[in-house]
C-alpha angles and dihedrals in degrees: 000000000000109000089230093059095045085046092056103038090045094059082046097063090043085054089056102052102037079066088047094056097042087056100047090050089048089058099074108019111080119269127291132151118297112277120228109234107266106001098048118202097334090126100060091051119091096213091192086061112011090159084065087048098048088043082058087048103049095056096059094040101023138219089337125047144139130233132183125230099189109324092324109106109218117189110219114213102208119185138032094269094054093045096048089049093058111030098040109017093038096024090146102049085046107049108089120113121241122238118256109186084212099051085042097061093039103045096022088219084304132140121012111290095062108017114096133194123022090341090062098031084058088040099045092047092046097055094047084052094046094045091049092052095056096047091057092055133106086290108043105218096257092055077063092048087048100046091050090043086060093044082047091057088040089063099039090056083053088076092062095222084299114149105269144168103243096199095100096047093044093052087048092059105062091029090052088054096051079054106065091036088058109032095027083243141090113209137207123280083226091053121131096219097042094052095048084051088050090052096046087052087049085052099050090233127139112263112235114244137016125211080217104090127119094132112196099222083184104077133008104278136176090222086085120146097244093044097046080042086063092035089066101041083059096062092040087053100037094036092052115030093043100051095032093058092045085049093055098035092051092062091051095058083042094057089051100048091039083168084068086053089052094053096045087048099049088045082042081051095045101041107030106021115211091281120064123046121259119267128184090247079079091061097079096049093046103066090158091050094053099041083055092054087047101043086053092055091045086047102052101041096207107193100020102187097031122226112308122268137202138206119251097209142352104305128184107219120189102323097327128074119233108211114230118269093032121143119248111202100190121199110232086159081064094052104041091045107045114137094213088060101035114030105221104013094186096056119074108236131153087207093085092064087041122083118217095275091052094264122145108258119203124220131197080207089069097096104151087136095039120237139245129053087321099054121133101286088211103047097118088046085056099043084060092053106052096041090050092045101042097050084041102055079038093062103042093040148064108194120216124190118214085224137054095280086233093062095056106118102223090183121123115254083200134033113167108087104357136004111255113193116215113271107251141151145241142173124255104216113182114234 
């Protein structure tokens, strides 16, 4: 037979069955839009906002549908009510991670973020001890937080109220916390070291060594060099990128509402005075000041669509099984953003998070972190954070945008996996 011919007949049977396959698979997992043979529903998607394009779907195929990258069938969870279901009523289940050809390759199922079964449940618990241990020692974590806030406001005043781009300071902050958690030592922001870690993190790359190594030969053991390797190169990577991007994007929203500066500074004024640091003791007494941290979290949406989970057996969810090993893609853009819940979700607004006496109001649809058995293991370390480095940098600075506040553009240059804000700059100008 010609090669030509057994070439083509050949693709055609792959074809076939690749159709085959799709519809066999679409018979039992719940709706979703037809998938093309091979590339699935890649087209439909638009990759540059794919939270536009599941808020479209979802309106055709509701809270629960399934959609094909490639010919992987994925099962999106839209709305408060189907993520809850899943992540919280249903978290082990749930809890799986979904697979991501680039991480795999990369992190090989180590460390915590993208491990799943006995290897991140042993992960997971050893970094929250670890992280706890440190934190009780003769320097509480947030006397770390402190001591790096002040070195923070120490390099800002460095630019002498000189237009600059705040994303390298801002990244030098968190990284410099975990740091010190992890190495017992903060380093210069001048460092050599610290500047080639801070470009490996940049780069997405694995850092080269871990102080947590005291590796068991006698039996199989998760503690092994590679996997605690991973494991920090997860907080470096979560503990850094995360906070540093909220930081810089939450200047951004401030210099555009500079009424909401006012306010943050008057309750900075009232609670902590200009002449001791911050604590979290303050947060209590400063409602306005907390709505506000949490409003800019709500507001960016910084991973929209949250890392992807996977289911840990056959599960029956809400009329339709999901097969074990499929992969959950649920919307936190839907639940962060649900009008019932925030009036006006496109506008950036503290009251949201404010009762009608000024009080803080809390709010189950506030999942920045995501929720369940999967959620964001440092996200108390990182609430700190923000809150410390943000009043700090408040009290210490007037910001001052090179443009009218009302022409900043707040919008995301990117929306797919994260949430990227537009690079920009602004003056420090000491109070």
């Amino acid at each position: 037979m010609d090669p030509v011919a057994v070439l083509v007949l050949g693709l055609s049977c792959l074809l076939l069955f690749s159709i085959w396959r799709q519809k066999a698979e679409r018979r039992k997992l719940p709706p979703g839009p037809t998938p093309l043979p091979i590339i699935g529903n890649i087209l439909q998607l638009d990759i540059k906002d794919v939270t536009k394009s599941l808020t479209n779907f979802s309106k055709v195929y509701g809270p629960v549908f399934t959609l094909y990258f490639g010919m992987k069938p994925t099962v999106v969870l839209y709305g408060y009510e189907a993520v809850k279901e899943a992540l919280i009523d249903h978290g082990e289940e749930f809890s799986g991670r979904g697979k991501v050809p680039l991480f795999d390759q990369v992190y090989k199922g180590l460390g915590i973020i993208f491990s799943n079964g006995h290897r991140w449940k042993e992960m997971r618990r050893f970094a929250l001890m670890t992280l706890r241990n440190f934190g009780m020692g003769k320097r509480s974590i947030e006397e770390r937080v402190q001591e790096e806030a002040h070195c923070l406001v120490e390099e800002l005043r460095k630019t002498n109220g000189s237009p600059c781009d705040p994303t390298f300071i801002l990244g030098c902050a968190p990284c410099n916390v975990i740091c010190s958690i992890v190495f017992q030592n903060r380093f210069d922001y001048k460092d050599q070291n610290f500047l080639y870690l801070m470009k490996t993190l940049n780069e997405d790359s694995k850092i080269s060594s871990s102080p947590w190594i005291q590796e068991n030969h006698k039996e199989p053991s998760e503690f092994t060099k590679e996997n605690l390797t991973v494991v920090a190169t997860d907080l470096f990577g979560a503990g850094t990128e995360t906070t540093s991007t909220t930081l810089r994007y939450g200047l951004l929203l401030l210099m555009k509402h500079p009424h909401v500066i006012a306010k943050v500074k008057e309750e900075i004024d009232h609670v902590i005075g200009r002449h001791r640091s911050p604590c979290m003791k303050d947060r209590s007494q400063m409602p306005y000041t907390d709505a506000v941290i949490h409003e800019i979290q709500r507001y960016i949406d910084l991973l929209p669509n949250n890392m992807p989970h996977e289911v840990t057996r056959d599960i029956k969810f809400r009329g339709y099984l999901i097969p074990k090993g499929t992969t959950i893609m649920t919307s936190l853009t839907s639940v962060l953003h649900d009008h019932k819940e925030f009036p006006n979700p496109e506008t950036f607004d503290p009251g949201h998070f404010l009762d009608k006496s000024g009080n803080f109001k809390k709010s189950d649809y506030f999942m920045p972190f995501s929720s369940g058995k999967r959620m964001c293991a440092g996200e108390g370390l990182a609430r700190m954070e923000l809150f410390l480095f943000l009043t700090t940098i408040l009290q210490n600075f007037n910001l001052k945008a090179l443009m009218d506040p009302q022409d900043l553009n707040t919008r995301p240059v990117v929306n797919g996996l994260a949430s990227v804000p537009p690079s920009y700059q602004l003056c420090f100008l000491p109070v």
